[in-house]
C-alpha positions in Angstrom: 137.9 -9.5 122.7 141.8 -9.4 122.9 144.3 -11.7 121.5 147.4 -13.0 123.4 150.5 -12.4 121.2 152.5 -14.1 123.4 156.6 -14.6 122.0 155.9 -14.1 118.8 155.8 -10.8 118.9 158.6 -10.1 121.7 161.0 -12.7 119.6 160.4 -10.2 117.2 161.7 -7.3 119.5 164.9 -9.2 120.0 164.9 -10.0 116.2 165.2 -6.3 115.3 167.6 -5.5 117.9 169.6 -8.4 116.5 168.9 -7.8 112.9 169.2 -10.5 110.2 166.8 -12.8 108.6 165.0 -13.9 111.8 163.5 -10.4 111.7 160.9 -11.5 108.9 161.0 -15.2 110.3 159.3 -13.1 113.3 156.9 -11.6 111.9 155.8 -14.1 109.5 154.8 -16.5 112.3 153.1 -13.7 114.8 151.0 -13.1 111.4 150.5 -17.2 110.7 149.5 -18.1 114.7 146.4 -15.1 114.0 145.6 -17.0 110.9 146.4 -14.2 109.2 148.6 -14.0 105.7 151.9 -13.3 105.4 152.3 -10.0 103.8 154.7 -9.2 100.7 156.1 -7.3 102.9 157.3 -9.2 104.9 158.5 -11.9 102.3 160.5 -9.1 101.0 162.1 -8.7 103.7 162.8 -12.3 103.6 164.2 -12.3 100.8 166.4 -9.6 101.2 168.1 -9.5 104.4 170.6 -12.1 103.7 173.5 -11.2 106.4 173.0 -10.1 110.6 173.4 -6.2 110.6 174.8 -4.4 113.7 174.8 -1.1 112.7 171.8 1.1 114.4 170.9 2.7 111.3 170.6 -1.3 109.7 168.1 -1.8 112.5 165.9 1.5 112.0 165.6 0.7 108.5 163.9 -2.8 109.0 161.9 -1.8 112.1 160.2 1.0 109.8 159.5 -1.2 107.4 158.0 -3.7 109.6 156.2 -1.4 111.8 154.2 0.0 108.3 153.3 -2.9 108.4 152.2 -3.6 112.1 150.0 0.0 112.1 147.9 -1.5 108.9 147.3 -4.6 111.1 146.3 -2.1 114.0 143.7 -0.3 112.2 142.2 -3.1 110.7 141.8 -4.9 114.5 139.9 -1.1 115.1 137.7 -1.4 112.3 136.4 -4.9 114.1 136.5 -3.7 117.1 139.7 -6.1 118.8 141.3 -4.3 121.5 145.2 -4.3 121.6 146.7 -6.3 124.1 149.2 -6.0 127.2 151.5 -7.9 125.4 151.6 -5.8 121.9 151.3 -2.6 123.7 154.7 -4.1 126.1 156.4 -4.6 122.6 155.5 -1.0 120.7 157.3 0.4 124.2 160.3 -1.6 123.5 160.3 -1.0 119.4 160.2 2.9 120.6 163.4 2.3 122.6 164.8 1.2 118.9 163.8 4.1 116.9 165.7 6.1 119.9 169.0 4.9 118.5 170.4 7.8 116.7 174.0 6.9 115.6 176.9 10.0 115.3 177.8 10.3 111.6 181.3 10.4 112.1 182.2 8.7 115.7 185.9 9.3 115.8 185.8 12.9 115.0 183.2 13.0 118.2 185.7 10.7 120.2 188.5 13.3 118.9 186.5 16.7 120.0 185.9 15.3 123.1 189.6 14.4 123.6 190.5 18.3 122.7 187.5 19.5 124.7 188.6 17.6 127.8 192.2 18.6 127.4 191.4 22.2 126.9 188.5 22.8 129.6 190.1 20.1 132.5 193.9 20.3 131.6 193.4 16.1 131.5 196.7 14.8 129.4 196.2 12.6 126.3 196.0 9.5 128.1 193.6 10.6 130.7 191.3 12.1 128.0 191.3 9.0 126.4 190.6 6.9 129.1 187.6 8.6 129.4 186.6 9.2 126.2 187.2 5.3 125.6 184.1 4.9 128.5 181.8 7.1 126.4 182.5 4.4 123.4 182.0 1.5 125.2 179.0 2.8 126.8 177.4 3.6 123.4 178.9 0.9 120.9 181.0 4.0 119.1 178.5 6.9 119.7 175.8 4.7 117.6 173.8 4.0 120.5 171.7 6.9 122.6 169.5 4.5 123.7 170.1 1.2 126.2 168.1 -1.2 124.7 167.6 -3.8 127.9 168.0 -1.6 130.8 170.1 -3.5 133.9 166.7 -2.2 135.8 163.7 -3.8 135.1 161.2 -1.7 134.0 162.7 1.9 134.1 163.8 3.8 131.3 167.5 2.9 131.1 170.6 5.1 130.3 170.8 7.3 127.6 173.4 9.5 125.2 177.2 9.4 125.6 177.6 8.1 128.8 174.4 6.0 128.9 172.8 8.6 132.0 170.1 7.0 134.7 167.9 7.7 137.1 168.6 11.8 138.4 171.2 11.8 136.5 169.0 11.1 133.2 166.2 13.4 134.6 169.0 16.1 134.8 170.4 15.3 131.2 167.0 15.8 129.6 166.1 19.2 132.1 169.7 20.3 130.5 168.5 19.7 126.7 165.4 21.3 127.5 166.8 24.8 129.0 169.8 24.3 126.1 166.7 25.0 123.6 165.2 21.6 123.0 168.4 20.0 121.6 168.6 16.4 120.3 169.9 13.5 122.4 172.7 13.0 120.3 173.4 16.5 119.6 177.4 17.1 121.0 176.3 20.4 122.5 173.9 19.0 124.4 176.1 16.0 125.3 179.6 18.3 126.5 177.0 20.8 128.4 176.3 17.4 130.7 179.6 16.4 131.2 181.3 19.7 131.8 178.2 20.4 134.6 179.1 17.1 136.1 183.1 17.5 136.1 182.5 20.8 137.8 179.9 20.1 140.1 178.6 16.7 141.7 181.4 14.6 139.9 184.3 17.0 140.9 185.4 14.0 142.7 185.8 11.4 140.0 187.5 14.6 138.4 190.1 14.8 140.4 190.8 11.2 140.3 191.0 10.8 137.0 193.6 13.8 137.0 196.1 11.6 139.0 196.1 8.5 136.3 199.3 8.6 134.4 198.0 6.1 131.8 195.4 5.3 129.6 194.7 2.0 131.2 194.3 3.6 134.7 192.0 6.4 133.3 189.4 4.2 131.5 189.9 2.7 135.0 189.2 5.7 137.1 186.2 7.0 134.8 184.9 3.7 135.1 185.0 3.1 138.7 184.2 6.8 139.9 182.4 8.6 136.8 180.2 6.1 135.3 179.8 3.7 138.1 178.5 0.8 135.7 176.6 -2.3 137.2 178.8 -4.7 134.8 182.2 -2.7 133.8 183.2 -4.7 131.1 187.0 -3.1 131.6 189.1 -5.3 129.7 186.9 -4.1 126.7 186.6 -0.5 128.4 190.6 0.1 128.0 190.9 -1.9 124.8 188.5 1.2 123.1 190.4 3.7 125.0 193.7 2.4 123.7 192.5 2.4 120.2 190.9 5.9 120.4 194.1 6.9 121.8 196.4 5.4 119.3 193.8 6.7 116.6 194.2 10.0 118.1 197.7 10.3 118.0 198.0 9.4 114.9 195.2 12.1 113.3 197.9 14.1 115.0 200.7 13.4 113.6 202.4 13.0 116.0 202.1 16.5 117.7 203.8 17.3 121.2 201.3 15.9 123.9 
């Protein structure tokens, strides 16, 4: 005997990616269409999530909270013998993608190390380390996201870390971590080690082309086109993050000789 969850359950997927008060809406009518309570739990949450967060760590806190919840409902269906369905066990993989978001504590001290990194190691002027450093934030919503929560390909794992790697290039990224001692996702080690392998290898290429921009517009540009290669570049939004890590950047400087 199974029961079919049907969009109950995945509005709640969207709900916690979201955030906001339609997260206990959610759950409260998955639990109601089982004939099942509504648990305090959830009416706390209710009654306390008054405003949409967009902050990862917003999101992990409520998706904990509901998924205490979800694992007492799961070993009380073992106890009477229901086996879980296709459709809860679709939506535990996507609430894992969730709890993979693991947000930089300071973001424009990472944008800034990567801007001196890249000037130092690649000779890349302010503007062009910008350019590409402004990808690296769009790509992860200002180093919050290591995670893509709705991959552009259906049923694969997505991108992941700074600049949102797929396919081989993911594979690589995680063989890299591995070798590197096991190091987090989000760890900046682990995150420079992949670029600077990439800038001096296989993506020696996009390198070189974003040596030749002269400004920051034309090396978001450049990384965009040639480094990241995105399915939807976004690059109107792509140089507006660029310009403001630039202008931030500057002015943590003081103003310094570029």
């Amino acid at each position: 005997m199974s029961f079919n969850y049907g969009p109950n359950y995945m509005s709640l997927v969207e709900a916690l990616q979201q955030g906001g008060t339609s997260a206990a809406k959610a759950m409260s009518s998955a639990r109601g269409s089982r004939g099942l309570a509504t648990s305090s739990l959830v009416n706390r949450l209710g009654d306390k999530i008054d405003e949409p967060q967009s902050t990862s760590q917003a999101i992990l806190a409520r998706f904990e909270k509901v998924k205490k919840d979800n694992d007492s409902l799961k070993e009380r269906m073992k106890e009477l013998g229901i086996e879980q369905d296709p459709v809860t066990e679709e939506l535990e993989t996507e609430a894992e993608d969730v709890s993979n978001l693991k947000p930089q504590e300071k973001p424009m001290e990472t944008a800034f190390k990567l801007i001196d990194d890249l000037k130092s190691n690649y000779d890349m002027t302010t503007e062009q380390a910008a350019g590409f450093v402004g990808n690296l934030w769009h790509e992860t919503g200002g180093f919050k996201f290591m995670q893509e929560l709705k991959p552009t390909v259906k049923g694969s794992r997505g991108g992941t870390a700074f600049a949102m790697w797929t396919g081989p290039r993911r594979d690589q990224f995680e063989s890299l971590l591995e070798e590197l001692g096991d190091l987090p996702v989000d760890s900046y080690e682990g995150n420079w080690a992949m670029i600077a392998e990439e800038l001096d290898t296989t993506e020696r290429g996009a390198l070189n082309k974003i040596l030749d921009a002269t400004t920051v517009e034309d090396a978001a540009t450049t990384t965009s086109k040639f480094y990241l290669r995105p399915g939807k570049p976004m690059l109107d939004k792509r140089i507006q993050d660029a310009n403001t890590i630039y202008n931030a950047y500057l002015e943590s400087r003081q103003g310094s000789e570029e």
